[in-house]
N, C-alpha and C positions, 0 to 999 in steps of 0.2 A: 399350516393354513390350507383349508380345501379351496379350489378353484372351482369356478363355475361347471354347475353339471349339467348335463342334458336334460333337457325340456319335459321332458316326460320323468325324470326323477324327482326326490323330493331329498330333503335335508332335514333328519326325526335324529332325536337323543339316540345314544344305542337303547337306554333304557325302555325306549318304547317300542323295540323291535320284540320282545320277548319279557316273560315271568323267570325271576330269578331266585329260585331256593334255595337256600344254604342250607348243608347236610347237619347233621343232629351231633350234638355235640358229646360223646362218649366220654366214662370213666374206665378208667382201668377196671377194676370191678365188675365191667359191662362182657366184658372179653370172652370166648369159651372155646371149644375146639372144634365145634361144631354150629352150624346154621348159616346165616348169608354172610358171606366176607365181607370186612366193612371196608372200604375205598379210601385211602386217606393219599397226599399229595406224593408219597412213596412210590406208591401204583399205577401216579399217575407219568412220574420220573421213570420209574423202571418197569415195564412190564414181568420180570422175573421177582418183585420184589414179594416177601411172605407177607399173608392175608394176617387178620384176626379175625375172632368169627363175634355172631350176635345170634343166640336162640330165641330170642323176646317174640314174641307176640305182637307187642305194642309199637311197630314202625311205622310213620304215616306214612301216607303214600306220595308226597312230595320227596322223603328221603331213600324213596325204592330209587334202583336204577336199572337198566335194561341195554343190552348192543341197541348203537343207532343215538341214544343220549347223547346230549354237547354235556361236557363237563369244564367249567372254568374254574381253574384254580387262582383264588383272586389274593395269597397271603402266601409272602418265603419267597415260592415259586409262581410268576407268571404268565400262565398261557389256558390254552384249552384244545381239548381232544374230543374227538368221537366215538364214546366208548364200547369196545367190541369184543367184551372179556366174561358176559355172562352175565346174571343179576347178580345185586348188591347193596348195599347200603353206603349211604352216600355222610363221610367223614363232615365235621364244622369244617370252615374256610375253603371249602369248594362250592359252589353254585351248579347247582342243577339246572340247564337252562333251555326255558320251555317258549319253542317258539311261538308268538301272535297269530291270528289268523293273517293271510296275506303275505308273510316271509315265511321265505324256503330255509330250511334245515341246515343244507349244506351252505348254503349263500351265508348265514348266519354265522356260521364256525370262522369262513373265513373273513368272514367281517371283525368278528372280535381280535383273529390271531392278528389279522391288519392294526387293528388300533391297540394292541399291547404296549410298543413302544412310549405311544401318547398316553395312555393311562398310567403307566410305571412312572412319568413324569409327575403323576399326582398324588404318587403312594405317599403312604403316612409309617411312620416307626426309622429307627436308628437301625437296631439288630433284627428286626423280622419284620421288611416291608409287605404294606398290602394294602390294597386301595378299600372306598369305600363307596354304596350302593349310590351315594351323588353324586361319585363321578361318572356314573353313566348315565345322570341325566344330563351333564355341563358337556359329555363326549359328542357332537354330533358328527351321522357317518350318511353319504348319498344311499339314497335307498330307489331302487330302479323296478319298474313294475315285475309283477310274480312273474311273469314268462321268463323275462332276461334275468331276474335272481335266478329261476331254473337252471338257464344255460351257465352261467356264471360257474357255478355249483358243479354241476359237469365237467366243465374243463378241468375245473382247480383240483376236484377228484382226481379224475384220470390222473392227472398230473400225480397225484400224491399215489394211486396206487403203483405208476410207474416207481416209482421210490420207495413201494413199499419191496416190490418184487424181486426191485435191484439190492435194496439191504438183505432182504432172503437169498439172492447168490454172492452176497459178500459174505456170508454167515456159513452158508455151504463153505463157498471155499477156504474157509479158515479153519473149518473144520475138518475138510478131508486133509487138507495141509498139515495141522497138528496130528492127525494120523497118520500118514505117511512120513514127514518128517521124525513124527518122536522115532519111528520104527528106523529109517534110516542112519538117525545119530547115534543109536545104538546098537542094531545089528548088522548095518550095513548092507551091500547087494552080495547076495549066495553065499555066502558063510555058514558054515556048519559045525565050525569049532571057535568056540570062545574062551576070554577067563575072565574071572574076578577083578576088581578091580575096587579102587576107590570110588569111583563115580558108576559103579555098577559095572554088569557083563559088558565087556566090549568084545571084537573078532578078533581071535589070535595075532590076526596081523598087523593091527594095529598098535599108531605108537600112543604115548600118554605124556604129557608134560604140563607143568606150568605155563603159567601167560607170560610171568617173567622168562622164561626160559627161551621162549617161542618169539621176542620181541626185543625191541632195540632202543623204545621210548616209551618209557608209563610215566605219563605228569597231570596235571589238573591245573586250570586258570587260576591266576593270582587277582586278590581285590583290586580295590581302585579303576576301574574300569570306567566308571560312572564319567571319570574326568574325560575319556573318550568318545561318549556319545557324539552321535551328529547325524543329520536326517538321510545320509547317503555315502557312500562308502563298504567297507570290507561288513560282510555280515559276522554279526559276534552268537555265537550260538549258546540257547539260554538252555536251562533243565526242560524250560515247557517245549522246546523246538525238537525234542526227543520222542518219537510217537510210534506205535504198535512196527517198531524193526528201521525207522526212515526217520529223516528231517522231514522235519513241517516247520514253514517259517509264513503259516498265515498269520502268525504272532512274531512278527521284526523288528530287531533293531542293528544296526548299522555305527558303527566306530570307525573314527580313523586309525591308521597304522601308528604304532607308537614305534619310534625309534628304538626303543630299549632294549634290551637282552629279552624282555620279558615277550615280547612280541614274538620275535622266533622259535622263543621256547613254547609256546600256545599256539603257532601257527597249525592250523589242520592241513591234511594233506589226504589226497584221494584212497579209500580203502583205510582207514582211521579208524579204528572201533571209538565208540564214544558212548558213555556210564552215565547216567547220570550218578551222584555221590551224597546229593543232600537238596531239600527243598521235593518239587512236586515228580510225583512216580521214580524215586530212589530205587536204582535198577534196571530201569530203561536201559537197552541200550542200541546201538543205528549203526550204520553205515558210511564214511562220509562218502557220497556219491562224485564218481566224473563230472569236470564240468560247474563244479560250486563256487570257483573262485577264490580270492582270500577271504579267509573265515577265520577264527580266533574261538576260542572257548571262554566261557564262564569258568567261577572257584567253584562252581558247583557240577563240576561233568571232571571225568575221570577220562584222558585221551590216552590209546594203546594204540602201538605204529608197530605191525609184524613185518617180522622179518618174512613171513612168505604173503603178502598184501593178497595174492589170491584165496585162502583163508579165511576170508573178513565175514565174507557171506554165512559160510560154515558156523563158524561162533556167533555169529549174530542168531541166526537160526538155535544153536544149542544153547543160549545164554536166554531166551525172549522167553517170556512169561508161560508159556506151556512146553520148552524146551527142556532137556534132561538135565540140563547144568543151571537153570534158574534156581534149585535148590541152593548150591552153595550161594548164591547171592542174598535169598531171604537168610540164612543161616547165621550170613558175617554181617549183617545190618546189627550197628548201635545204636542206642538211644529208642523210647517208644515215643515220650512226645513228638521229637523228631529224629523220624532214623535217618540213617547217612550209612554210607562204606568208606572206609578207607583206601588209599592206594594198597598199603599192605595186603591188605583184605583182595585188591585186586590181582595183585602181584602172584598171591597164589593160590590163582583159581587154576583149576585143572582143566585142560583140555584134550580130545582126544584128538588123535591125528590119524587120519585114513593114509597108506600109499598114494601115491600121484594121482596116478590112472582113475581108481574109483573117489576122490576126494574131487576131480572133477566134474565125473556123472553125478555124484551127489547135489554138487552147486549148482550145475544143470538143471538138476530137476527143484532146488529152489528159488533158484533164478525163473521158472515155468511161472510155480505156483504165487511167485512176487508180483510177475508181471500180470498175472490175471488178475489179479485180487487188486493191484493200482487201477488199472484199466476199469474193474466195476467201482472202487471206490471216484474214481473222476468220470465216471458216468453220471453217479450219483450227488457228485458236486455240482454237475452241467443242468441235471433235474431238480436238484433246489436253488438254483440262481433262478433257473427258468421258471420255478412257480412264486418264487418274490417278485420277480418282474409285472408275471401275468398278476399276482395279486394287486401290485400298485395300480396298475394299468386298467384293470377290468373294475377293480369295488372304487375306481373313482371316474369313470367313466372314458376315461381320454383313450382309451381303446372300448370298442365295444366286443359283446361277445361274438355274435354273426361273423367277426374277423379271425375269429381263432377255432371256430369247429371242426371245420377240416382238419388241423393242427392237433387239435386236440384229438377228433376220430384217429390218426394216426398213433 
């Protein structure tokens, strides 16, 4: 429900902020290898995602698209962006959205992503929701004279370009890290004689072994767990709480302690490798960090407790999706509907083992590259709290913009 807005705004449908075109609807048949890429909700999800093309002639000029277009994808997928990828042709179930005289561009974009949640309340379909053109006339959003949509529009930018800049040094740094890492887990620092191996060249002086070999407990959660839920309590870690090397538990759930055998046997303990085994990103695998508490595993996480716990980082790093050992992981996955690992499967995975001395520079320096890369990614958690905020606040008036320029000039 809007609250009263300031006296100089007004209260208009979104419908009547702007002209909304739905892109052209394509046949396969249409498709070619060349001419303008057509833009479908893909595109507008992934920016690496592959184009098709369109050589016709005959595109109106409502379905052109150009950098600087708001594109609202109003079916499937929810939202709208400002697109900055080049001319295009613009797919059915996106809207091309063409502001009114009197509303600003930017102010617009962030008005629509503001009222997403409230329009998704009015989607239509069971398996492919999507709303329709009346409900942005029933939507209404405060609409504040041209100058303060300008500033509005400004802040919310800045904001978003701060987030863009900071995703471009979490992208760097994952990427210089996957470079020097892979180079690390397999040549190691100053080596100059290697051999063959199963899992490729290692340094002479390194050792090799299994994970059972190297370990004291390989187990994985047992069902029935459900009967434990409760709003507070030991954290139980699910397959989703397993994320690029770390726990994320911005997805929580909490159990109490069970008295049983089974409890002790699924207790996590700090330096823990942990698999996921079956259900979402089969293969994951983390770290359990200092400091987590009691925590419990799901049937769906595979939990490995080494015998040298300082290690943990090492394998985490050699096991993670651009690591030299995630090979054996895709290799030993069952099933294609749904794959899964087995414990056996984990049991023997090979791992390589440095001497003392440099198996600790090694975690050192991925210890460096972890710690940067959290650092920019909770920069960039702090940068999208902070533009949800300023969105609620500014596109409804209860903050004005004149209060946040300075803010935002920084």
């Amino acid at each position: 429900m809007l609250h009263d807005v300031p006296e100089t705004w007004e209260l208009k449908p979104l419908s009547d902020l702007a002209d909304y075109h739905n892109g052209r609807a394509f046949k396969p048949e249409d498709w070619t290898d060349q001419g303008l890429p057509i833009v479908r909700i893909a595109q507008i999800n992934d920016p690496d995602a592959e184009y098709d093309y369109y050589a016709g002639k005959d595109v109106e000029p409502r379905h052109l698209i150009n950098d600087g277009d708001i594109l609202f994808s109003w079916s499937a997928t929810l939202t709208a962006i400002k697109w900055s990828r080049g001319p295009g042709i613009l797919n059915q179930h996106i809207f091309k959205v063409v502001p009114r005289l009197g509303i600003d561009r930017d102010f617009l974009l962030y008005t629509i992503l503001n009222s997403i949640d409230v329009l998704a309340g009015h989607s239509h379909g069971s398996t492919m929701k999507h709303i329709k053109k009346g409900v942005l006339k029933l939507h209404q959003v405060p609409v504040p004279p041209l100058s303060e949509q300008c500033r509005i529009g400004e802040i919310l930018s800045s904001v978003d370009e701060a987030i863009q800049a900071t995703q471009a040094v979490i992208e760097q740094t994952r990427k210089v890290k996957r470079g020097v890492l892979g180079r690390l887990l397999t040549r190691g620092i100053g080596h100059t004689r290697f051999r063959q191996t199963e899992i490729g060249e290692i340094p002479e002086t390194w050792g090799l072994g299994k994970l059972r070999d190297v370990s004291c407990h390989i187990t994985s959660g047992s069902r029935g767990w459900a009967q434990y839920y409760t709003d507070e309590g030991a954290l139980f870690v699910r397959s989703q709480n397993i994320r690029d090397g770390v726990l994320d538990f911005a997805d929580r759930q909490h159990v109490r302690v069970p008295t049983n055998a089974e409890g002790a046997r699924t207790l996590v303990c700090p330096d823990d490798l942990l698999f996921t085994i079956t259900g979402n990103g089969v293969g994951n695998v983390a770290k359990v960090p200092n400091g987590l508490g009691p925590a419990y595993v799901s049937q769906h996480i595979g939990l490995v407790r080494l015998n040298e716990p300082d290690l943990a980082d090492l394998f985490v790093a050699f096991f993670s999706p651009s690591g030299p050992g995630n090979v054996q992981i895709t290799g030993s996955q069952y099933g294609q509907s749904k794959p899964g690992l087995s414990l056996e499967n984990i049991r023997q995975f090979v791992v390589p083992i440095p001497p003392p001395t440099e198996a600790r520079r090694i975690i050192a320096m991925i210890r460096d590259f972890t710690t940067a890369e959290m650092i920019a990614i909770d920069h960039s958690s702090h940068l999208s709290a902070l533009k949800s905020g300023l969105m609620s606040d500014l596109l409804t008036g209860r903050k004005r913009a004149s209060d946040h320029l300075l803010m935002a000039a920084e």
